[in-house]
TILO-383983 format. One record per residue: x, y, z of N, C-alpha, C, O in turn; residue in one letter. Coordinates in nm, 3 decimals, padded with zeros to 5 digits. Layout:
<rs>
<r n_xx="X" n_yy="Y" n_zz="Z" ca_xx="X" ca_yy="Y" ca_zz="Z" c_xx="X" c_yy="Y" c_zz="Z" o_xx="X" o_yy="Y" o_zz="Z" res="a"/>
...
</rs>
This chain:
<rs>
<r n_xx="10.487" n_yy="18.880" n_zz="08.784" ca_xx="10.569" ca_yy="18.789" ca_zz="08.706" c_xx="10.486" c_yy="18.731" c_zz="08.593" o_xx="10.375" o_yy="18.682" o_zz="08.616" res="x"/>
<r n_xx="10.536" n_yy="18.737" n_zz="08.478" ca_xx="10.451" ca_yy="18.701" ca_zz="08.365" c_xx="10.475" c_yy="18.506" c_zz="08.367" o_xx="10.575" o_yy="18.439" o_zz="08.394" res="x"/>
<r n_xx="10.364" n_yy="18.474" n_zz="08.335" ca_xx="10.329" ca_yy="18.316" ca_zz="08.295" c_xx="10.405" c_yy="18.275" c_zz="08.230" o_xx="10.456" o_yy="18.368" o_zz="08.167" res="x"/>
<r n_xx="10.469" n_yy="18.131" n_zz="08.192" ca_xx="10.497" ca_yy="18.064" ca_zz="08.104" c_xx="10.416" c_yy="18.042" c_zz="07.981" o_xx="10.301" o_yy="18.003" o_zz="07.964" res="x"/>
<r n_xx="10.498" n_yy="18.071" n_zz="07.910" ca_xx="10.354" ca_yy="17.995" ca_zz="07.792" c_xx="10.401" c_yy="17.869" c_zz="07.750" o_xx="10.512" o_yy="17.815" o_zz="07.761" res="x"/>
<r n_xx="10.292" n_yy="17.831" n_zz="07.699" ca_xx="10.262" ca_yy="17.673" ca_zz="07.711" c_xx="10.189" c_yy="17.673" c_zz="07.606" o_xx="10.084" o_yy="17.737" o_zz="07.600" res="x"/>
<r n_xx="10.262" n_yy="17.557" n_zz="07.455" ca_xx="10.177" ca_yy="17.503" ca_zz="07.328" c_xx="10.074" c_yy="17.416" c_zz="07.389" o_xx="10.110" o_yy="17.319" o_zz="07.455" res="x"/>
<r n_xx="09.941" n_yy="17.443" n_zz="07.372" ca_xx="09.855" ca_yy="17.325" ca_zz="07.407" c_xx="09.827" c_yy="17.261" c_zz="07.271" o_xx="09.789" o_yy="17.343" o_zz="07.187" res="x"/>
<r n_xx="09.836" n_yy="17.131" n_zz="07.227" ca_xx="09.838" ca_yy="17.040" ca_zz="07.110" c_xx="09.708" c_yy="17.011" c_zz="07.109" o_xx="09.654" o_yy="17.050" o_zz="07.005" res="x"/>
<r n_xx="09.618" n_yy="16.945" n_zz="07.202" ca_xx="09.511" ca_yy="16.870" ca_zz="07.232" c_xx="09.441" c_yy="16.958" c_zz="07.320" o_xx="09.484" o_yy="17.056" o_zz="07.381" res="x"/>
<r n_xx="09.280" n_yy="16.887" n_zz="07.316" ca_xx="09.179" ca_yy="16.912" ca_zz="07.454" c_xx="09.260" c_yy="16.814" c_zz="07.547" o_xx="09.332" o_yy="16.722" o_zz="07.510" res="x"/>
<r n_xx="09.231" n_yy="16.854" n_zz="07.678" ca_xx="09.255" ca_yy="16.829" ca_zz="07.789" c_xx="09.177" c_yy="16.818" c_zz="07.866" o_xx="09.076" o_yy="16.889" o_zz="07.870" res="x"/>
<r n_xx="09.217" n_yy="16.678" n_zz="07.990" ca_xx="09.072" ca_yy="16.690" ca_zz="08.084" c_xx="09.020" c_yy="16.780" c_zz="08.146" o_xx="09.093" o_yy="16.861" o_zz="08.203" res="x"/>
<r n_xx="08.915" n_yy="16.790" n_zz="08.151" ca_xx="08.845" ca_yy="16.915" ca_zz="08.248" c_xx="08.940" c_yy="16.895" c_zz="08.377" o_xx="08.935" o_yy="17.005" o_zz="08.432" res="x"/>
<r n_xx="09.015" n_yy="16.821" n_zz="08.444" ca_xx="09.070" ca_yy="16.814" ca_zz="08.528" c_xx="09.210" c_yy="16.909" c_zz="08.595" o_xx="09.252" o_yy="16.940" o_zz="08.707" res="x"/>
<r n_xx="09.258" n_yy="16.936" n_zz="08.424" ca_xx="09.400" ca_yy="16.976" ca_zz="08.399" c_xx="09.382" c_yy="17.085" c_zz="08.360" o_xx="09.469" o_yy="17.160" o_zz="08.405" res="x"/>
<r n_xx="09.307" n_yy="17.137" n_zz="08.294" ca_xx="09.241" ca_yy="17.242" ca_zz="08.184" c_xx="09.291" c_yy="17.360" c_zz="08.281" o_xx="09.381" o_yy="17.435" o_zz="08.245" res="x"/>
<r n_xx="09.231" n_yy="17.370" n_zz="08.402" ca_xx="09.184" ca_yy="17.483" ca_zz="08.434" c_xx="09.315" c_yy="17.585" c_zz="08.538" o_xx="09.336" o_yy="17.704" o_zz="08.562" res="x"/>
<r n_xx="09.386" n_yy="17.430" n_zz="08.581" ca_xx="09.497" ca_yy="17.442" ca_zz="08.668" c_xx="09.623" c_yy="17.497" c_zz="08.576" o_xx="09.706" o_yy="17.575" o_zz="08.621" res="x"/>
<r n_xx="09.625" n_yy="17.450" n_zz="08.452" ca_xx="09.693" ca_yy="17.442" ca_zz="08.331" c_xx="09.677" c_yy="17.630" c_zz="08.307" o_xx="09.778" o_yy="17.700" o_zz="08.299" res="x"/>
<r n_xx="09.547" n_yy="17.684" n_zz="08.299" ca_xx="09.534" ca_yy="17.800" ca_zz="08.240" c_xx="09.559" c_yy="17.933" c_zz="08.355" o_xx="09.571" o_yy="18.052" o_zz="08.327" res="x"/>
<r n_xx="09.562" n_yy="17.887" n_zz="08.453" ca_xx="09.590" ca_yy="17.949" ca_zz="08.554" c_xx="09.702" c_yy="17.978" c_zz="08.604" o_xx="09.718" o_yy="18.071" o_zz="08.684" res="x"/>
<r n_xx="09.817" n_yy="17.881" n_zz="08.552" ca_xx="09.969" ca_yy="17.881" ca_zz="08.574" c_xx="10.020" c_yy="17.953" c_zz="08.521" o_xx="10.091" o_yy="18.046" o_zz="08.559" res="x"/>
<r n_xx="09.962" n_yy="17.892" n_zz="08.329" ca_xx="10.041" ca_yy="17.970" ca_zz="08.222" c_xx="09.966" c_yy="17.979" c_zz="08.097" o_xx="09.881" o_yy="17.905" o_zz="08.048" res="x"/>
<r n_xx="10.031" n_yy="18.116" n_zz="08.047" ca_xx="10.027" ca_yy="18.135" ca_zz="07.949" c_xx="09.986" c_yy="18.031" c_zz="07.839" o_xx="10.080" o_yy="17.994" o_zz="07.769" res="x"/>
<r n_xx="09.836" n_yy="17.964" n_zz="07.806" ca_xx="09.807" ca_yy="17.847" ca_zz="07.726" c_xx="09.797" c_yy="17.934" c_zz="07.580" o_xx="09.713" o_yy="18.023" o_zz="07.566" res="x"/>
<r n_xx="09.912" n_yy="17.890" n_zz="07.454" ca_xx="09.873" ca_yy="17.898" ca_zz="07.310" c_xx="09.830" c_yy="17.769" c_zz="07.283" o_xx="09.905" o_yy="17.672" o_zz="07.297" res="x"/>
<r n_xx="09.660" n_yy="17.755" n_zz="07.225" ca_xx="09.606" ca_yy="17.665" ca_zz="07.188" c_xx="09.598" c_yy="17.625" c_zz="07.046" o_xx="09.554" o_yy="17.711" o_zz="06.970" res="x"/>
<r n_xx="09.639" n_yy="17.488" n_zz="06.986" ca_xx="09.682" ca_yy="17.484" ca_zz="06.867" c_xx="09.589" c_yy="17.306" c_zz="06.830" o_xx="09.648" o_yy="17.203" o_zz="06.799" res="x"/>
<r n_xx="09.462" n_yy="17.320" n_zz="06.844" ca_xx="09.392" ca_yy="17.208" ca_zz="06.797" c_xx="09.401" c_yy="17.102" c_zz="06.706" o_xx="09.371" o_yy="16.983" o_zz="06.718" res="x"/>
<r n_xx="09.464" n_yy="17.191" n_zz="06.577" ca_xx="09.466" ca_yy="17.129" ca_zz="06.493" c_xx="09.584" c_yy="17.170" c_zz="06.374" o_xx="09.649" o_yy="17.272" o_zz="06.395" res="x"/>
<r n_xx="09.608" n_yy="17.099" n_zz="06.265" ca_xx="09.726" ca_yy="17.114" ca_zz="06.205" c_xx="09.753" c_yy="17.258" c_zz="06.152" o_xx="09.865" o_yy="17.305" o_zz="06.173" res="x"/>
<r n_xx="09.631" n_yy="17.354" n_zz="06.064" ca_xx="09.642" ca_yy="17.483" ca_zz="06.048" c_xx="09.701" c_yy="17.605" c_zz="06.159" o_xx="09.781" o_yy="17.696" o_zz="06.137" res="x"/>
<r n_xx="09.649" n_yy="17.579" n_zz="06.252" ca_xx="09.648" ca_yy="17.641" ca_zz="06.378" c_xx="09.755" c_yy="17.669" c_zz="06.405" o_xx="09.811" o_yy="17.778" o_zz="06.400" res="x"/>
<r n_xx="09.823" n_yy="17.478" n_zz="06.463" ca_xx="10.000" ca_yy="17.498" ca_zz="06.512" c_xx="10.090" c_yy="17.573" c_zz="06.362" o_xx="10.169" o_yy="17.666" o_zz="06.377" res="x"/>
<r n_xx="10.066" n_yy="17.524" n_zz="06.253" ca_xx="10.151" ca_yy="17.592" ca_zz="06.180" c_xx="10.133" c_yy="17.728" c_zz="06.152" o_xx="10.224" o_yy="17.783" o_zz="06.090" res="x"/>
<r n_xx="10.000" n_yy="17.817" n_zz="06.195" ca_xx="10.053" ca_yy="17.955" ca_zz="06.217" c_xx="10.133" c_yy="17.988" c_zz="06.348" o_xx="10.232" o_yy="18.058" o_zz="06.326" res="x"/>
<r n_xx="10.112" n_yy="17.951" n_zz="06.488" ca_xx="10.166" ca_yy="17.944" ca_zz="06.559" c_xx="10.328" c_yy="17.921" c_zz="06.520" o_xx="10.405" o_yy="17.998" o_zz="06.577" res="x"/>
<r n_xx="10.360" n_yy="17.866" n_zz="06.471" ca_xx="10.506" ca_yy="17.812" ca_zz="06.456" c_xx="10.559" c_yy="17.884" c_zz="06.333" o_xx="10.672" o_yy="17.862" o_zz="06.290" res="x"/>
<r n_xx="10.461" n_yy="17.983" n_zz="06.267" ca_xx="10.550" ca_yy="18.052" ca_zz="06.169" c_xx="10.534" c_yy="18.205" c_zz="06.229" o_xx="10.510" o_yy="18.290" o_zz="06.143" res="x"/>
<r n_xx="10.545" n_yy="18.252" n_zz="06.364" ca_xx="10.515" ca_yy="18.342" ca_zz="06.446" c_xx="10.609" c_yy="18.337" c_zz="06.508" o_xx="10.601" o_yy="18.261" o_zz="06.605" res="x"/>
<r n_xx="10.751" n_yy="18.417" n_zz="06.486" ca_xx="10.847" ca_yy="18.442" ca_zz="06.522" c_xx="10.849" c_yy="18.443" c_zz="06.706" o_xx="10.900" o_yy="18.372" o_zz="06.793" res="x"/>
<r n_xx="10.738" n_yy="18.605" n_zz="06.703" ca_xx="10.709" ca_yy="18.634" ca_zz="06.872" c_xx="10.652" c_yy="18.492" c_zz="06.941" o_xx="10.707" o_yy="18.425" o_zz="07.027" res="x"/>
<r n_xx="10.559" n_yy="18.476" n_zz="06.893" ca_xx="10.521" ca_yy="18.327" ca_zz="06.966" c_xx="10.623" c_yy="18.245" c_zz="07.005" o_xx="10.680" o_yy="18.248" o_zz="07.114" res="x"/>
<r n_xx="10.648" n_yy="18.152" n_zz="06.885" ca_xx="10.744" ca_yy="18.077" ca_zz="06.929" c_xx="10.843" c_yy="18.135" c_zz="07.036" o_xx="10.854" o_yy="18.073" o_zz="07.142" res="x"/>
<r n_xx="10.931" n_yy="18.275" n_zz="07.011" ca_xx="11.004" ca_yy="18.314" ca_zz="07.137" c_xx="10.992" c_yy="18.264" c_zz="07.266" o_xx="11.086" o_yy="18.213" o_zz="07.327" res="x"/>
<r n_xx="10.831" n_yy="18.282" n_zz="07.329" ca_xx="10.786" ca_yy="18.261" ca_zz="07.434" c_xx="10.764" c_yy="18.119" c_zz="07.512" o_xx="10.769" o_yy="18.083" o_zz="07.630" res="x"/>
<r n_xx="10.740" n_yy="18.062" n_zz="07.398" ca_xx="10.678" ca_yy="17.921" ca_zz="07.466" c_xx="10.816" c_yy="17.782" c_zz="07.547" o_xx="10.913" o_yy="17.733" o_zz="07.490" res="x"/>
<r n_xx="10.786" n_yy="17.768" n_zz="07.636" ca_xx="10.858" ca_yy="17.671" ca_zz="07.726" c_xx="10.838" c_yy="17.546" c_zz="07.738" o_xx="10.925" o_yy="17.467" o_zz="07.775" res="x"/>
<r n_xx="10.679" n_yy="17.504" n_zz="07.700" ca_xx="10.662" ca_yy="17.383" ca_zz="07.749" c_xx="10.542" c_yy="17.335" c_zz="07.634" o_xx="10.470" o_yy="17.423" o_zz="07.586" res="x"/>
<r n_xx="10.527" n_yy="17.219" n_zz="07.601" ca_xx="10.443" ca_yy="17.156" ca_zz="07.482" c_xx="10.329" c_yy="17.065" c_zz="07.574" o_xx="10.350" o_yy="16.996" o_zz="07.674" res="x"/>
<r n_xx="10.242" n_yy="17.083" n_zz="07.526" ca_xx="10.143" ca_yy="16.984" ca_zz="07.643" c_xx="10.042" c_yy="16.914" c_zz="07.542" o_xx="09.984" o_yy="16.976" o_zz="07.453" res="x"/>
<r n_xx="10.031" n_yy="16.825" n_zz="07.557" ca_xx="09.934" ca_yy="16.732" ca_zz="07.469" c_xx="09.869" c_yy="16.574" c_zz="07.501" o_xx="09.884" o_yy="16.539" o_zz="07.618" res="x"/>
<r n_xx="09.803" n_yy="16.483" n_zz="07.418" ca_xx="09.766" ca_yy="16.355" ca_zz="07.444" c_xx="09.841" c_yy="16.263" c_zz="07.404" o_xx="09.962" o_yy="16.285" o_zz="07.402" res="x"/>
<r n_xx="09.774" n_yy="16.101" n_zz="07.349" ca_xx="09.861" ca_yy="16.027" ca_zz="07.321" c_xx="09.847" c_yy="16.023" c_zz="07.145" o_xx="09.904" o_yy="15.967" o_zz="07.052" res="x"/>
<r n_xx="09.743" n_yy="16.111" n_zz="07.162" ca_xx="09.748" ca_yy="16.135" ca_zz="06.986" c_xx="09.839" c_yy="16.245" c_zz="06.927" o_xx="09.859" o_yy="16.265" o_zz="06.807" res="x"/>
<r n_xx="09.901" n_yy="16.328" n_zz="07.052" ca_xx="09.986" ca_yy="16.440" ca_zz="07.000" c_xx="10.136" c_yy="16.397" c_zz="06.925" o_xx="10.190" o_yy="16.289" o_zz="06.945" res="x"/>
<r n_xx="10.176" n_yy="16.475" n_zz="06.860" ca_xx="10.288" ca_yy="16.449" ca_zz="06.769" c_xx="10.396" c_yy="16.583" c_zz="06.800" o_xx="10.355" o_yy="16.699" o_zz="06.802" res="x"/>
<r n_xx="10.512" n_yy="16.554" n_zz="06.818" ca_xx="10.572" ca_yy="16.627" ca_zz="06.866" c_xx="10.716" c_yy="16.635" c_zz="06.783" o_xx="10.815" o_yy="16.588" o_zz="06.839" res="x"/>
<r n_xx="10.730" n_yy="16.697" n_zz="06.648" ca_xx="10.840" ca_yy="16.671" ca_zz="06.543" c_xx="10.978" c_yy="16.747" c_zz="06.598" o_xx="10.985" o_yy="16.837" o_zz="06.682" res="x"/>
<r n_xx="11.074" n_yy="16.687" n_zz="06.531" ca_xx="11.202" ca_yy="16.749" ca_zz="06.559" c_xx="11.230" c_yy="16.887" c_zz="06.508" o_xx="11.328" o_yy="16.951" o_zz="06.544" res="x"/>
<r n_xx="11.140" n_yy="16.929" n_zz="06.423" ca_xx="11.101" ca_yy="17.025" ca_zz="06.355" c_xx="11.014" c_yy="17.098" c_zz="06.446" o_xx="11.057" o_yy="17.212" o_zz="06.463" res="x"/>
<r n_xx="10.928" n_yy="17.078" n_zz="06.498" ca_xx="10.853" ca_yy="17.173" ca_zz="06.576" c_xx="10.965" c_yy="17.207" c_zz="06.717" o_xx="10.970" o_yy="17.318" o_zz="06.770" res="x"/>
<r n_xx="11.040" n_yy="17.099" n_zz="06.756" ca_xx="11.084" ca_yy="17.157" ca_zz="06.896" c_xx="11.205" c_yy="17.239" c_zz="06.882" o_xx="11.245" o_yy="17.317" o_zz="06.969" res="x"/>
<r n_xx="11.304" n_yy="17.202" n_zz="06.682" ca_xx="11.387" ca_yy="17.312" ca_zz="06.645" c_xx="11.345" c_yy="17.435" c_zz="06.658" o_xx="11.434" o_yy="17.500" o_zz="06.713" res="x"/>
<r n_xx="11.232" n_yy="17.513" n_zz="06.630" ca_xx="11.135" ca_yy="17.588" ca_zz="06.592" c_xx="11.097" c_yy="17.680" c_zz="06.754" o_xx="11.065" o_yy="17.799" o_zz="06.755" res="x"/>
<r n_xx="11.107" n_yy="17.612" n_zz="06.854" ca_xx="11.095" ca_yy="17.633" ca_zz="06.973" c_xx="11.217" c_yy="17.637" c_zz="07.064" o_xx="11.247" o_yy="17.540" o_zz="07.133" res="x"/>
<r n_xx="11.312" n_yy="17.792" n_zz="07.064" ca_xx="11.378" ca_yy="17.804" ca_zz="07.112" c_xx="11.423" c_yy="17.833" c_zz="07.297" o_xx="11.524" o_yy="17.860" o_zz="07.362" res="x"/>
<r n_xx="11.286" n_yy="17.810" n_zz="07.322" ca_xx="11.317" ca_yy="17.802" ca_zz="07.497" c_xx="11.244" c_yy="17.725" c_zz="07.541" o_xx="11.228" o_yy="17.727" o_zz="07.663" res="x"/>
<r n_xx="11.181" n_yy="17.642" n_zz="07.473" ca_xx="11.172" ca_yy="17.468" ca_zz="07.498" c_xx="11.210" c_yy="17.410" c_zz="07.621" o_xx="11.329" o_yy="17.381" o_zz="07.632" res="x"/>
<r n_xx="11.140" n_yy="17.389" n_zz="07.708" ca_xx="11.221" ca_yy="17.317" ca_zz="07.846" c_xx="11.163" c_yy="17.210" c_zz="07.862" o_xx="11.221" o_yy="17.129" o_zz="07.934" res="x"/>
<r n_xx="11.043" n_yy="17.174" n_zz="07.810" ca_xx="10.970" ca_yy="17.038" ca_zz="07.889" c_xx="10.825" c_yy="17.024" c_zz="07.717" o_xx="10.754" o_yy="17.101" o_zz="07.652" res="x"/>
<r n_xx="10.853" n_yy="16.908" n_zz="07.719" ca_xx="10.697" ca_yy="16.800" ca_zz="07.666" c_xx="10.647" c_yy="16.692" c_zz="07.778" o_xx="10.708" o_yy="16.596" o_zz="07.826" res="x"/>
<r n_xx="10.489" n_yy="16.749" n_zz="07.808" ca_xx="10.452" ca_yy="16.691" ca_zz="07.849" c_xx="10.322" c_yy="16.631" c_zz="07.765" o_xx="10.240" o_yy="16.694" o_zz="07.699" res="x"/>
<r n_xx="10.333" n_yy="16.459" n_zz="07.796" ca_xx="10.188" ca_yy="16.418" ca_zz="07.678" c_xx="10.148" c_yy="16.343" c_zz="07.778" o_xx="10.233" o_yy="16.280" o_zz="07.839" res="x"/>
<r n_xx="10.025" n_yy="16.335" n_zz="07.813" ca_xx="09.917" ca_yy="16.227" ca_zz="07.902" c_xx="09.908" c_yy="16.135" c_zz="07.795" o_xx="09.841" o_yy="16.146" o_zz="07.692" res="x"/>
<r n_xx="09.993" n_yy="16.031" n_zz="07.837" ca_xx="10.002" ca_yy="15.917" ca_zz="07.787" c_xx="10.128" c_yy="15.840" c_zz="07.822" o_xx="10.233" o_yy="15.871" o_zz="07.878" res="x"/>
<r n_xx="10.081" n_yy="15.734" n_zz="07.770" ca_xx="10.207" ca_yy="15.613" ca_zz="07.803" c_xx="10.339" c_yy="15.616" c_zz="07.706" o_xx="10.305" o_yy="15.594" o_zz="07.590" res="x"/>
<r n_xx="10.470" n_yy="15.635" n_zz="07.720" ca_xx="10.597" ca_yy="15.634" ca_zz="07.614" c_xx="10.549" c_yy="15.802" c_zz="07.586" o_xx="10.469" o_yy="15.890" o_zz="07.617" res="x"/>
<r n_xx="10.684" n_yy="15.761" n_zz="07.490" ca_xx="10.699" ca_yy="15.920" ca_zz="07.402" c_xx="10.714" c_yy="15.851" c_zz="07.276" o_xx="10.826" o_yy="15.863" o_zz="07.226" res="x"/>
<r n_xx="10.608" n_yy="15.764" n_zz="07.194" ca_xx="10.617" ca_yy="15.765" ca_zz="07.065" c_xx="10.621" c_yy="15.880" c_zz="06.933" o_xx="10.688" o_yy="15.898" o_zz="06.832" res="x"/>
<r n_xx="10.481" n_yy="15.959" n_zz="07.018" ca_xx="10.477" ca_yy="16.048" ca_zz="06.935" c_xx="10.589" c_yy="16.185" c_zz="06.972" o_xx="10.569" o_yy="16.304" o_zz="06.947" res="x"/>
<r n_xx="10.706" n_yy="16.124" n_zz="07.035" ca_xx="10.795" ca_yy="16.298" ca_zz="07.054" c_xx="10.902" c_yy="16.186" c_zz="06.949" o_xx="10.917" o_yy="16.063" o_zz="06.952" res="x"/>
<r n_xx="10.960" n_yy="16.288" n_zz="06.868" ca_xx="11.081" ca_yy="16.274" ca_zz="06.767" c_xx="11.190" c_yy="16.289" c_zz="06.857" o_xx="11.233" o_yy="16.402" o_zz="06.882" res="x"/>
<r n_xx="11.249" n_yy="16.171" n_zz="06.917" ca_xx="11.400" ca_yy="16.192" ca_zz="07.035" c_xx="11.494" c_yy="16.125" c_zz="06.943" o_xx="11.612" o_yy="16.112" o_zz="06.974" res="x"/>
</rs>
């Protein structure tokens, strides 16, 4: 059975990291260049299910349009300021 893939936004604790990469499918997107090739990648985007990030991650209404099998954002942090609801 193939993995989920999963946008990673941020580093993550060594805690999560590893359990995280072992589940699923991690596309890692550090920084602003990065996610926007990612997100102008038709196949990519296809795939990805779930957004994972910090409390510095930003999560636009635009990026989750963009992400058509979208099921879950998860951010280690407190609120969802940075998700566009």
């Amino acid at each position: 059975m193939d993995r989920p893939a999963t946008l990673v936004l941020a580093p993550l604790p060594d805690t999560v990291h590893p359990e995280l990469e072992s589940a699923f499918e991690c596309v890692h997107a550090p920084d602003a260049d990065t996610l926007q090739q990612v997100l102008n990648d038709p196949a990519t985007t296809a795939r990805i299910r779930a957004v994972v990030g910090h409390g510095g991650s930003r999560v636009s209404a635009a990026m989750m349009e963009s992400l058509p099998q979208l099921k879950i954002i998860s951010l280690c942090a407190v609120g969802y300021d940075g998700v566009d609801v």
